[in-house]
N, C-alpha and C positions, 0 to 999 in steps of 0.2 A: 504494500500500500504506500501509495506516498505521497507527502504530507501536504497537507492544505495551507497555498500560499495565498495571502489577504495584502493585498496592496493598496494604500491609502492616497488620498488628494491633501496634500496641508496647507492650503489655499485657503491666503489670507484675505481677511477683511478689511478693505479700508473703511471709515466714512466717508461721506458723502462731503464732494474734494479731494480726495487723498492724495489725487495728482496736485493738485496745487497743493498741498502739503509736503512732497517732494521736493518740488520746483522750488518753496519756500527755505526749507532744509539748505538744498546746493547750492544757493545764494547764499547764504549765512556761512557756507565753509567756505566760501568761494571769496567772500569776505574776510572772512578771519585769516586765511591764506594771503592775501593781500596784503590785508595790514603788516602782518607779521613780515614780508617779504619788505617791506616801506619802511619798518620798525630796525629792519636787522639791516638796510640798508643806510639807514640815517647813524645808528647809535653803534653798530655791534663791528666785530673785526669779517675781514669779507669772507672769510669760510661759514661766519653765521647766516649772509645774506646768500652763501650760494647755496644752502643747507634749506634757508628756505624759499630760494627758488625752484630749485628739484622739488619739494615736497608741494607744490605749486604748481608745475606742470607735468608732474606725476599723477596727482590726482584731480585735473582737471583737465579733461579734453581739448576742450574750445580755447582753453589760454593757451592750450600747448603750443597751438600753429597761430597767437596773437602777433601782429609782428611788432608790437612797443616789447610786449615781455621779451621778444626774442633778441630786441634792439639792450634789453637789461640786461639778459643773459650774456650776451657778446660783451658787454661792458664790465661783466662780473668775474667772465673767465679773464679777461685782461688785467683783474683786480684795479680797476678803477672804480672807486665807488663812488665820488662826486660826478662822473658822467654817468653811472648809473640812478643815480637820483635826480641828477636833469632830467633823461627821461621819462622817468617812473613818472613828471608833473605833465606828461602829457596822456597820463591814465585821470587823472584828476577828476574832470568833465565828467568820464563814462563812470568810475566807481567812487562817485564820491563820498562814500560809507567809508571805506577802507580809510580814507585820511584824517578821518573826525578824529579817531584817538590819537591817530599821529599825530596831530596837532597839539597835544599835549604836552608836547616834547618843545623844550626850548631851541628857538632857530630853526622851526622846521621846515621855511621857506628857504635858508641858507644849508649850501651843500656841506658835506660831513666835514669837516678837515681829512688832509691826509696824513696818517699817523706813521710812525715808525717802526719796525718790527724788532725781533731779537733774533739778534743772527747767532745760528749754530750750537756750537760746543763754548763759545765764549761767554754768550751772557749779554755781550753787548746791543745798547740801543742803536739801533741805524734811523738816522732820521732823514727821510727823503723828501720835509715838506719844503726844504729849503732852493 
């Protein structure tokens, strides 16, 4: 004999909208992704802003092939990050959610300075804003 197999549907229910309850969702990350990418562009060392660029156009489609984000990304790998934030002001218009907490951030009209790094096995600061 053999055995009785029961195969189930686990088919969810939305309410009534659910699709815009989605749509609602992947704006809000699609947000928060921004900022953060703005955030770590403005304040943070640029492996934070390319950290979260990738997590940016990793998990969002339509930014992936954006071409301002792409125009950030090419600024980001070249570790330039005051021309990466030039551009990023010409997202401004379209998301302008994204910049309201940036805005929180002192100078955040004014590009990042360029800072200096620690070079090697020494220790020392190299400072390249000069």
């Amino acid at each position: 004999m053999a055995p009785d197999i029961h195969v189930s549907s686990m088919a969810r229910s939305y309410p009534q909208g659910g699709q815009q309850l989605r749509q609602d969702e992947r704006q809000r990350a699609r947000t928060q992704r921004l900022r953060s990418l703005l955030l770590a562009i403005q304040s943070g060392p640029v492996d934070a802003a390319r950290l979260a660029f990738t997590a940016l156009t990793l998990h969002d489609n339509e930014l992936n092939h954006h071409p301002v984000i792409a125009r950030i990304g090419t600024a980001l790998q070249s570790s330039h990050l005051p021309e990466a934030w030039r551009i990023a002001q010409e997202l401004r218009k379209q998301f302008p959610l994204a910049f309201q907490s940036a805005a929180a951030l002192p100078g955040v009209d004014a590009a990042p300075a360029p800072r200096g790094f620690f070079g090697g096995f020494s220790g020392r600061l190299f400072d390249h804003s000069v």
